[in-house]
Backbone as CSV, one residue per row, in Angstrom:
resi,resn,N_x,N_y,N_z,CA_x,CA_y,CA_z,C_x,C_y,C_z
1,UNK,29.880,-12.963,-5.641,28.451,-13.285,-5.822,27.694,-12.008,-6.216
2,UNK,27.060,-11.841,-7.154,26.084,-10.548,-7.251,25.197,-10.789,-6.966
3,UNK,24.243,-9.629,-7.379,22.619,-9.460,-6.570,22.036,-10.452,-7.482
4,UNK,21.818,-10.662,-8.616,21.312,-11.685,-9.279,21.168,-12.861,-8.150
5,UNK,22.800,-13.320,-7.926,22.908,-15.014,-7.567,21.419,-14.423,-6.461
6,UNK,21.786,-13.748,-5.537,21.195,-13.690,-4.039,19.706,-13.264,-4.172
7,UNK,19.090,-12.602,-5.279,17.738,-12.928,-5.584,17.074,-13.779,-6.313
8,UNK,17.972,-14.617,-6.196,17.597,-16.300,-7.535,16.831,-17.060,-6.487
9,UNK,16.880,-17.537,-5.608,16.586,-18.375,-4.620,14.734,-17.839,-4.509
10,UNK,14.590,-16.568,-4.409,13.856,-15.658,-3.520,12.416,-15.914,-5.288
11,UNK,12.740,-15.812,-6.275,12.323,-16.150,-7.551,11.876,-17.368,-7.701
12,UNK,12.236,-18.373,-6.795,12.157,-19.890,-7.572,10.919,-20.181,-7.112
13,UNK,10.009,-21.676,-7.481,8.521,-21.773,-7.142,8.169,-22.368,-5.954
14,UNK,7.924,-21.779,-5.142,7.787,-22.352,-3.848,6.888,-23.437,-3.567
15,UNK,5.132,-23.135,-4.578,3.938,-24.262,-4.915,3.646,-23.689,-6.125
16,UNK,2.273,-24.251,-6.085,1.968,-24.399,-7.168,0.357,-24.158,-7.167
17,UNK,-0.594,-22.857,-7.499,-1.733,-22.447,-7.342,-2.173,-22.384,-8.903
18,UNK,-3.301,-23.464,-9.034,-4.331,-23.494,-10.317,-3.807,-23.412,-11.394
19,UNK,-2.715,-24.511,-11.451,-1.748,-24.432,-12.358,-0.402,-23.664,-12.223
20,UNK,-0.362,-22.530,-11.785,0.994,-21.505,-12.014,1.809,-21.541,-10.520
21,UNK,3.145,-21.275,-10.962,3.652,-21.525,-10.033,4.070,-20.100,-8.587
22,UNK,4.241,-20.175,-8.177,3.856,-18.981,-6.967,5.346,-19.231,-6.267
23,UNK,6.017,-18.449,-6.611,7.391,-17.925,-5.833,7.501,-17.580,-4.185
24,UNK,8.839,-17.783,-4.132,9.160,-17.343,-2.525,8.765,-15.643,-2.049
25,UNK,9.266,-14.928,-3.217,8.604,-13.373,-3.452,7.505,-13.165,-3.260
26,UNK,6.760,-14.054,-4.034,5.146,-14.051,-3.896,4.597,-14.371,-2.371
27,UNK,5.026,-15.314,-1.638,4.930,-15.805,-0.229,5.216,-14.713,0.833
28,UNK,6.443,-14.260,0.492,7.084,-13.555,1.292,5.683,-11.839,1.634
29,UNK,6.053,-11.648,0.392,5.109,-10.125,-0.113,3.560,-10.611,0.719
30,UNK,3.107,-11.934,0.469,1.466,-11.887,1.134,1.604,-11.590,2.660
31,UNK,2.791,-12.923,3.551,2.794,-12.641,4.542,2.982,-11.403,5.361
32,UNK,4.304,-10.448,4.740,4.622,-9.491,4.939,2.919,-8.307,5.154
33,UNK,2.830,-8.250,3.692,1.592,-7.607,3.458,0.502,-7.618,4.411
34,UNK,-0.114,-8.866,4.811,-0.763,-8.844,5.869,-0.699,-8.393,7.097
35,UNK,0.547,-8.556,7.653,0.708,-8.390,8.596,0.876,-6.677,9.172
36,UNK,1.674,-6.501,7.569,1.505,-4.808,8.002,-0.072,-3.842,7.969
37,UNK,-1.050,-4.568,7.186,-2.127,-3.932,7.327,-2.829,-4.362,8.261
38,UNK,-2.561,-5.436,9.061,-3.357,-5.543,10.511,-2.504,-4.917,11.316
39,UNK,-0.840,-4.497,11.386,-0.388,-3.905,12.034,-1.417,-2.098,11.789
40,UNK,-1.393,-1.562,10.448,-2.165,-0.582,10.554,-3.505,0.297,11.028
41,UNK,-4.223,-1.067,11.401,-5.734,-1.481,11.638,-5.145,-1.003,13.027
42,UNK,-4.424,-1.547,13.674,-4.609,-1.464,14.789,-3.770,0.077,15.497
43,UNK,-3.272,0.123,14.042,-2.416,1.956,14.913,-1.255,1.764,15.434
44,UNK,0.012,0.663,15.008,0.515,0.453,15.702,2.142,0.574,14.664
45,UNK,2.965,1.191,15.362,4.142,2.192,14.442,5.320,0.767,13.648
46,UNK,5.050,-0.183,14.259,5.459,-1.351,13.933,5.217,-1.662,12.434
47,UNK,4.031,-1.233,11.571,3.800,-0.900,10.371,4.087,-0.744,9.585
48,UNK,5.372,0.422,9.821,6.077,1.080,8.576,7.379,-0.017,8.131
49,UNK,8.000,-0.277,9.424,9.221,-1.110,9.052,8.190,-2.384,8.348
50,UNK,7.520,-2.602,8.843,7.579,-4.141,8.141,6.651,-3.989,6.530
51,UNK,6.084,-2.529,6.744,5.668,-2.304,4.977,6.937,-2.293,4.346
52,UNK,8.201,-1.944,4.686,9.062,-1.839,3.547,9.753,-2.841,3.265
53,UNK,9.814,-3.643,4.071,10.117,-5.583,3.408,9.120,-5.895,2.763
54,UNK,8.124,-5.622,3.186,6.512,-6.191,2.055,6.852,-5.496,0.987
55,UNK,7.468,-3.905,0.686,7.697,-3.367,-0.657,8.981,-3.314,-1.827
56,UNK,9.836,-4.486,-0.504,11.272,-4.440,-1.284,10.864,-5.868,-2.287
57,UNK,9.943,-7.225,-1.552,9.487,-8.036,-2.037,8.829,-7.813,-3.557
58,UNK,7.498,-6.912,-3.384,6.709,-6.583,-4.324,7.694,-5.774,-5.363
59,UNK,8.739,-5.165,-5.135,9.428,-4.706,-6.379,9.924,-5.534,-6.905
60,UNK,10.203,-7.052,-6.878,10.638,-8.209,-7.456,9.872,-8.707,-8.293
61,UNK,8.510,-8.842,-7.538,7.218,-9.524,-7.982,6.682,-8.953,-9.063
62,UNK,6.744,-7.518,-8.823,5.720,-6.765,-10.031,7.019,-6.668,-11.085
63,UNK,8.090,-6.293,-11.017,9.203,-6.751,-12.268,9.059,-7.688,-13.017
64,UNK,8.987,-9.010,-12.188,8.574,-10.354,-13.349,7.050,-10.119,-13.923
65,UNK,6.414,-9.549,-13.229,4.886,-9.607,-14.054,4.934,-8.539,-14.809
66,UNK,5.635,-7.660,-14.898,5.398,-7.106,-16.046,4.556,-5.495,-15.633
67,UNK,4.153,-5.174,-14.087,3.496,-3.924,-13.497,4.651,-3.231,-13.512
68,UNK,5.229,-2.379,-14.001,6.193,-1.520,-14.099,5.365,0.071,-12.616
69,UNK,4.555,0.171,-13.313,4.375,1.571,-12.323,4.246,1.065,-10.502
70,UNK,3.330,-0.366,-10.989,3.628,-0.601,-9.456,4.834,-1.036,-9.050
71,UNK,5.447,-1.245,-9.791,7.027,-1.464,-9.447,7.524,-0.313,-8.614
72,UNK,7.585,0.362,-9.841,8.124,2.168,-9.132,6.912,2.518,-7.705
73,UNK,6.065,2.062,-7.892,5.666,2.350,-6.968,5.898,1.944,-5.478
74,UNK,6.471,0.919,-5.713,6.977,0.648,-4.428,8.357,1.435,-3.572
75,UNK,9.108,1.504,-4.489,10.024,2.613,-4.462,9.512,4.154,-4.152
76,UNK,8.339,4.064,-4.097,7.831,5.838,-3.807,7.163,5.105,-2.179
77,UNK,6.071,4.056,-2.029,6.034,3.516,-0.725,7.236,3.685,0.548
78,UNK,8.420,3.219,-0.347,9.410,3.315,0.978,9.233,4.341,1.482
79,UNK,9.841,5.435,0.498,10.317,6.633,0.822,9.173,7.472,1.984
80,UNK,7.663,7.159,1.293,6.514,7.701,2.463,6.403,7.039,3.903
81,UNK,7.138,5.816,3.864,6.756,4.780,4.949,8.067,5.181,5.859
82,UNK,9.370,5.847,5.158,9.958,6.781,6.255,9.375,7.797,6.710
83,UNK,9.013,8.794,6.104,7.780,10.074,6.262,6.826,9.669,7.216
84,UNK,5.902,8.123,7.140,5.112,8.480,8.065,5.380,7.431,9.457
85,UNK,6.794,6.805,9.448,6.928,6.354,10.509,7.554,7.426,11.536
86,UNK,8.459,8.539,10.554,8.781,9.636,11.674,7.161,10.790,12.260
87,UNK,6.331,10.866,11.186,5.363,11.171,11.770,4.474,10.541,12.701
88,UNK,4.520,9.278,12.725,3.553,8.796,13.991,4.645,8.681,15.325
89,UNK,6.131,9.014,14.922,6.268,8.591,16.777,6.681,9.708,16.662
90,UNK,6.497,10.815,16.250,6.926,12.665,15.863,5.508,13.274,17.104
91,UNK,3.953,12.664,16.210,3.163,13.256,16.405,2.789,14.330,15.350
92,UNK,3.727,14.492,14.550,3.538,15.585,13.506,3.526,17.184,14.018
93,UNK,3.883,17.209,15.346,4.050,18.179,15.943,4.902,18.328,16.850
94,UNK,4.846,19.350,18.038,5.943,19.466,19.146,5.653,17.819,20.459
95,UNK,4.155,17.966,20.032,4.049,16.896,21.422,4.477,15.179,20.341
96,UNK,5.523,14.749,21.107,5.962,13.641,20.000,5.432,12.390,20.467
97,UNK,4.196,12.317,21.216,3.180,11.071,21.640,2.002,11.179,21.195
98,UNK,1.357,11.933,20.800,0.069,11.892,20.354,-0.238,12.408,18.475
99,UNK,-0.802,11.366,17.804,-1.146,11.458,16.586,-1.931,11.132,16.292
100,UNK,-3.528,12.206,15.797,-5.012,11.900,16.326,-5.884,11.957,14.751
101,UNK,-6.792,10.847,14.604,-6.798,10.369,13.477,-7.897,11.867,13.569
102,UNK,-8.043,11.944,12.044,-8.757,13.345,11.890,-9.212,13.106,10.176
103,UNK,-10.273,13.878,10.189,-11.245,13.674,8.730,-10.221,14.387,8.075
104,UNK,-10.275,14.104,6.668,-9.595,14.933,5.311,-10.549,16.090,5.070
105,UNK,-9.887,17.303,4.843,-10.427,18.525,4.902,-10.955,18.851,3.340
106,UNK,-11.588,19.575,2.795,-11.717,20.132,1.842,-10.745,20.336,0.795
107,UNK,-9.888,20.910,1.303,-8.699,21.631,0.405,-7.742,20.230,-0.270
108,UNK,-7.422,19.598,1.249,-6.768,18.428,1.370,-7.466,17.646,0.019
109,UNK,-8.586,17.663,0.203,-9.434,16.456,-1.274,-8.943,17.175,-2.461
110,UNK,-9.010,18.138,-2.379,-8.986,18.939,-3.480,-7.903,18.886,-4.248
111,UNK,-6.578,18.488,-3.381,-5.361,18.465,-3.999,-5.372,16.801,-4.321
112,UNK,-5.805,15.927,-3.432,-5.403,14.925,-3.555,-6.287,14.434,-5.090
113,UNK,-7.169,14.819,-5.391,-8.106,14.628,-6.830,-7.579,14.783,-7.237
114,UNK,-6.864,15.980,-7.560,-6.533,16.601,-8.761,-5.123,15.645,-9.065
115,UNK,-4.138,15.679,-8.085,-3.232,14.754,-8.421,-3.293,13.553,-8.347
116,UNK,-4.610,12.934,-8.410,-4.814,11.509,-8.503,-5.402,11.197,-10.175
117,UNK,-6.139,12.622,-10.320,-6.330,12.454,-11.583,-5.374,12.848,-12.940
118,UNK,-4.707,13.713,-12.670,-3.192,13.973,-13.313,-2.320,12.984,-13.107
119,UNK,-1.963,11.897,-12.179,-0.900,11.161,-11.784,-1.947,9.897,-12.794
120,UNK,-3.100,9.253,-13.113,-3.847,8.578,-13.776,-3.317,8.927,-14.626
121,UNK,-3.700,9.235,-15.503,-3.600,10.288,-17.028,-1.799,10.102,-17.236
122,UNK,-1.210,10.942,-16.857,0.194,10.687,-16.928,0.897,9.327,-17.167
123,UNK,0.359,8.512,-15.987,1.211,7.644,-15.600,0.460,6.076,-17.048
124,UNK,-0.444,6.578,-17.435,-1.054,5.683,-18.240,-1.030,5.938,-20.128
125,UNK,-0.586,7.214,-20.244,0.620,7.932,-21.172,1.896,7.228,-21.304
126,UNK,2.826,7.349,-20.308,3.338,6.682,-19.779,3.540,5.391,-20.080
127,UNK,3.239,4.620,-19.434,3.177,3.097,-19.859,2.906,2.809,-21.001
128,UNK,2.071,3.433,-21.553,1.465,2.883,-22.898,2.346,2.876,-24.193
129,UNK,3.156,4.009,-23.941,4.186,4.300,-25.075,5.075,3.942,-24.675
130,UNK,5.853,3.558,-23.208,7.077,3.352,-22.910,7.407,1.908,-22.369
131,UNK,6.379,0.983,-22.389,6.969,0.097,-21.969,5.391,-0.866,-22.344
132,UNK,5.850,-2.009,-22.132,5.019,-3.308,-23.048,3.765,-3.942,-21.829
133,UNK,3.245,-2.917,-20.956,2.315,-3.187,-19.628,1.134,-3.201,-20.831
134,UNK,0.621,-4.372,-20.636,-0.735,-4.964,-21.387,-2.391,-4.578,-20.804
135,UNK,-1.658,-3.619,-19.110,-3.054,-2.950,-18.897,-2.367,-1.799,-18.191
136,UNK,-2.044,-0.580,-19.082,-1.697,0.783,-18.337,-2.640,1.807,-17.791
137,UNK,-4.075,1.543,-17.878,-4.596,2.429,-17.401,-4.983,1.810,-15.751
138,UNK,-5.268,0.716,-15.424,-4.949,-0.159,-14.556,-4.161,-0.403,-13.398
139,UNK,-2.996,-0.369,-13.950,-1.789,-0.036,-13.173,-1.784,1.028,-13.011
140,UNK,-2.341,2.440,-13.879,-1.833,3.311,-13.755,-3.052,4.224,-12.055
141,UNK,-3.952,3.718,-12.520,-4.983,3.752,-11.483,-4.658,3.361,-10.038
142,UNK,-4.113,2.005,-10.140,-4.077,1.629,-8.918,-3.135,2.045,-8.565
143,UNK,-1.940,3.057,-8.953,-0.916,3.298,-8.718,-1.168,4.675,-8.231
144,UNK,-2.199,5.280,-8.529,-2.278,6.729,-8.345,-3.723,6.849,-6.751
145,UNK,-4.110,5.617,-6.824,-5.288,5.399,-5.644,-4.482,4.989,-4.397
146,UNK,-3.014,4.663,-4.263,-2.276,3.852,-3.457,-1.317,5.058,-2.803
147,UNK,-0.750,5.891,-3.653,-0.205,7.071,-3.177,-1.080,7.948,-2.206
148,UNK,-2.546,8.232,-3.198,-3.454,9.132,-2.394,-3.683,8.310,-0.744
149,UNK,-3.828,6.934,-0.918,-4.429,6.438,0.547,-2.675,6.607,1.600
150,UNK,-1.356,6.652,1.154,-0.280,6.453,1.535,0.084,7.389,2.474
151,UNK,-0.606,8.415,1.555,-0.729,10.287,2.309,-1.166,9.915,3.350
152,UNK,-2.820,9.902,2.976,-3.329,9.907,4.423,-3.412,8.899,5.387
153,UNK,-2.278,7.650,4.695,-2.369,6.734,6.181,-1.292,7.190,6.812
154,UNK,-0.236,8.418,6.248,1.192,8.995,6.914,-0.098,10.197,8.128
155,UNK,-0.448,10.741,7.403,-1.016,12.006,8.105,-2.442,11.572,9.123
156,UNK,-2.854,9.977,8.900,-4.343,9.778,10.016,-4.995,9.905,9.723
157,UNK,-5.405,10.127,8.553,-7.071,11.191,7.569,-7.922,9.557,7.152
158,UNK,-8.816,9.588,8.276,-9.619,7.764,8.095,-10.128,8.140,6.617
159,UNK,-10.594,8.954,6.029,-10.863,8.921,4.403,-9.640,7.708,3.772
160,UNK,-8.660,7.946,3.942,-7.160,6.811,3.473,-7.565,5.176,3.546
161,UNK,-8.744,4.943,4.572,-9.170,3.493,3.998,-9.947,3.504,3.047
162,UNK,-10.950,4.442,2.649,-12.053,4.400,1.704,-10.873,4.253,0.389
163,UNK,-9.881,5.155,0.246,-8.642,4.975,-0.826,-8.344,3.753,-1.152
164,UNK,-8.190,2.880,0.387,-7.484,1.708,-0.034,-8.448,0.369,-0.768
165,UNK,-9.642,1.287,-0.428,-10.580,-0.179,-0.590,-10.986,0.025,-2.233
166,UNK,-11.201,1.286,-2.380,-11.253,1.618,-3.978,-9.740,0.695,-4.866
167,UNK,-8.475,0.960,-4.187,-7.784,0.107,-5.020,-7.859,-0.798,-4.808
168,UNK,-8.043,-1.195,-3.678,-8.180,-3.154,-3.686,-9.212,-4.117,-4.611
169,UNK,-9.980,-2.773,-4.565,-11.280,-3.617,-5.663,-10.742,-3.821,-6.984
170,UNK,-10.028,-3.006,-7.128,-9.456,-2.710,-8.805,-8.263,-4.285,-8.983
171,UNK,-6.897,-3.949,-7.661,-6.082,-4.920,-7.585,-6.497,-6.496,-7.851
172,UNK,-7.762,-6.420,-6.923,-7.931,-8.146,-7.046,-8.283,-8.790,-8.109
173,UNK,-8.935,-8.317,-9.029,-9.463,-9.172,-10.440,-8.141,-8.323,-11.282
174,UNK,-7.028,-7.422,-10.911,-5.746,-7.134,-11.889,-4.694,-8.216,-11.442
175,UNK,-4.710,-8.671,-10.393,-3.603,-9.624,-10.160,-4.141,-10.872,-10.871
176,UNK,-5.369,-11.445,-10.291,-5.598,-12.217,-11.011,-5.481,-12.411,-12.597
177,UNK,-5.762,-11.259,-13.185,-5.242,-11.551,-14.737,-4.070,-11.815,-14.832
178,UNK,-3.113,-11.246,-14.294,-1.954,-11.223,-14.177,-1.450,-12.934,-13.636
179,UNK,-2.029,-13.508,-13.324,-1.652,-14.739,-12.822,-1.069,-14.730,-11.777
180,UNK,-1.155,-13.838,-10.791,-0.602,-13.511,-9.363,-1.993,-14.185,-8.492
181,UNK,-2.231,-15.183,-8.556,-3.066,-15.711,-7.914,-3.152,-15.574,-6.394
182,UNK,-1.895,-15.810,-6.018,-1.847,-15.767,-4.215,-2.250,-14.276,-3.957
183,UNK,-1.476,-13.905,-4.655,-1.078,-12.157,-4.523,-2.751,-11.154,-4.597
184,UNK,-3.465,-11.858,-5.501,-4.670,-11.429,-5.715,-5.379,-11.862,-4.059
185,UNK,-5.249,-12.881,-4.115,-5.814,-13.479,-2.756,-5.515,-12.558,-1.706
186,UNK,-4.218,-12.180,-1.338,-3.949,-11.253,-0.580,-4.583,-9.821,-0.393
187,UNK,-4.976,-9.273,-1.651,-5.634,-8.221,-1.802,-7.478,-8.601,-1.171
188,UNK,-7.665,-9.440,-0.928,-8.900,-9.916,-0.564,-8.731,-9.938,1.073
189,UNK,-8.185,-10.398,1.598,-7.837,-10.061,3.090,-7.694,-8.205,2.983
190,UNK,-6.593,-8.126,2.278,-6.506,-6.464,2.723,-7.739,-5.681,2.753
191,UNK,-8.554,-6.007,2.029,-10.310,-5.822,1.617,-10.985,-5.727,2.996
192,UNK,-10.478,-6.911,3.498,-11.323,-7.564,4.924,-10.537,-6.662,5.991
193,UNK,-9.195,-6.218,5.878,-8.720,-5.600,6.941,-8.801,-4.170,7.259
194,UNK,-8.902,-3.256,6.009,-9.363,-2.229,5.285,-10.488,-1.923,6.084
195,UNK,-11.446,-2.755,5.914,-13.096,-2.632,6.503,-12.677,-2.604,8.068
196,UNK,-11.968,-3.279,8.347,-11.838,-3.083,9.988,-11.119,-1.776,10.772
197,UNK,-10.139,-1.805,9.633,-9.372,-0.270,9.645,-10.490,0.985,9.525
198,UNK,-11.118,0.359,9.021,-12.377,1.884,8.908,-12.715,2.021,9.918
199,UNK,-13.261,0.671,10.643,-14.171,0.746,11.771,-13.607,1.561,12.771
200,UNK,-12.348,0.834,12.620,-11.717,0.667,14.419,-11.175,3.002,14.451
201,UNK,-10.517,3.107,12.939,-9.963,4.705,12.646,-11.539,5.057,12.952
202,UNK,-12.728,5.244,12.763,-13.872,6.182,12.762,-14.499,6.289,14.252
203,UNK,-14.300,5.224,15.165,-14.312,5.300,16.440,-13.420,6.025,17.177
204,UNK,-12.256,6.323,16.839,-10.895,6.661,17.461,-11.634,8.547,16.166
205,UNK,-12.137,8.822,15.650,-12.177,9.896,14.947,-13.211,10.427,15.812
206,UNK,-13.826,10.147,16.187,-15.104,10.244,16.848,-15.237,10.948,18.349
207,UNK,-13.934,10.652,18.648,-13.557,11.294,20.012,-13.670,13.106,20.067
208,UNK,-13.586,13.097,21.554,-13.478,14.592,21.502,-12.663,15.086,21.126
209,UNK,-11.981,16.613,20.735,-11.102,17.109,19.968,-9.669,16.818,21.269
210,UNK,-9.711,17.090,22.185,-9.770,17.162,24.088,-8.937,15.635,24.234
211,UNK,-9.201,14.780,23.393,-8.933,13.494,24.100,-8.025,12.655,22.778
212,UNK,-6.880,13.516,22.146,-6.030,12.520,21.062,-5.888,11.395,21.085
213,UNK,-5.492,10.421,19.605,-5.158,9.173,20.210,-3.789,9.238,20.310
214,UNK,-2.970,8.705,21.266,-2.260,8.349,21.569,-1.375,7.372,20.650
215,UNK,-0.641,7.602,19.449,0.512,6.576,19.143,1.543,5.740,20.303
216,UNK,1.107,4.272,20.413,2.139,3.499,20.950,2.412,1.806,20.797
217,UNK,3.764,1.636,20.809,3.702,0.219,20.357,3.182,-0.632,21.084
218,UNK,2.113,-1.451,20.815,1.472,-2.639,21.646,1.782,-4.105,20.934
């Protein structure tokens, strides 16, 4: 049996939204998806594993549609979602219980611009000449706004929701062109969860320097 047969099933149309048909991939990726960004909202290390089934999904999904960078991009997700699951039960330091959400510094912006705006530019070069993506600056955007928020949801820097909500705005009317209808939908919750993630990270930022938060599974 090859990988084909065993991702055929996972491809086929599960319903059927406003005409188009919406795959098991597609299902799989919303539920997944959700769940890991309310797992994030709430700070809870349970997160990372279940982002990388939400990103083994979405590398299926964005293949048939035709998002090549977010494709690859999911493949760069894993790899950070090991990075920052050893950093939240690490602590990022010697004490391996406490990982305390903290503002993005100066310098920190400074790098993350610059390679958000070089990784834009590039990655929309890129597409445009190398492969048949019908919106590369787009993809290439939301691909370079998703890394920057990835950082700082590995490292705690509550700036990393303002990241996510900038791409979500972009994602939801791009899926929808795309005819990822559910998938767009999904990005509309993440919108809604995002906003709560702000809330709940800027209260927990707010604390004394004296009083970390505490990483633990609940």
């Amino acid at each position: 049996m090859s990988l084909a047969d065993i991702l055929d099933p996972l491809q086929r149309p599960l319903v059927t939204v406003l005409g188009t048909p919406v795959s098991w991939t597609e299902v799989l990726g919303f539920g997944s998806g959700a769940l890991c960004v309310w797992l994030v909202a709430r700070q809870h290390v349970a997160n990372w594993p279940v982002g990388i089934a939400n990103n083994l999904f979405f590398v299926l999904l964005f293949l048939q549609a035709g998002l090549y960078a977010d494709m690859a991009l999911q493949v760069v997700f894993i790899t950070l979602a090991v990075y920052g699951w050893w950093i939240w039960t690490h602590g990022g330091g010697p004490d391996p219980r406490a990982l305390a959400v903290r503002r993005t510094t100066r310098a920190e912006w400074a790098v993350l611009c610059a390679a958000g705006v070089m990784g834009t530019l590039g990655l929309t070069i890129l597409l445009g000449r190398a492969t048949d993506s019908t919106v590369p600056f787009w993809d290439a955007l939301t691909t370079s706004l998703s890394l920057m928020a990835t950082y700082g949801q590995c490292r705690k820097r509550l700036e990393s929701w303002w990241l996510w909500i900038a791409a979500d705005l972009v994602y939801i009317p791009l899926y929808a062109h795309k005819d990822l209808y559910l998938t767009s939908l999904l990005y509309v919750g993440f919108l809604a969860l995002c906003l709560a993630g702000l809330r709940n990270w800027s209260r927990d930022a707010a604390r004394s320097p004296d009083r970390p938060l505490v990483v633990t599974a609940r």
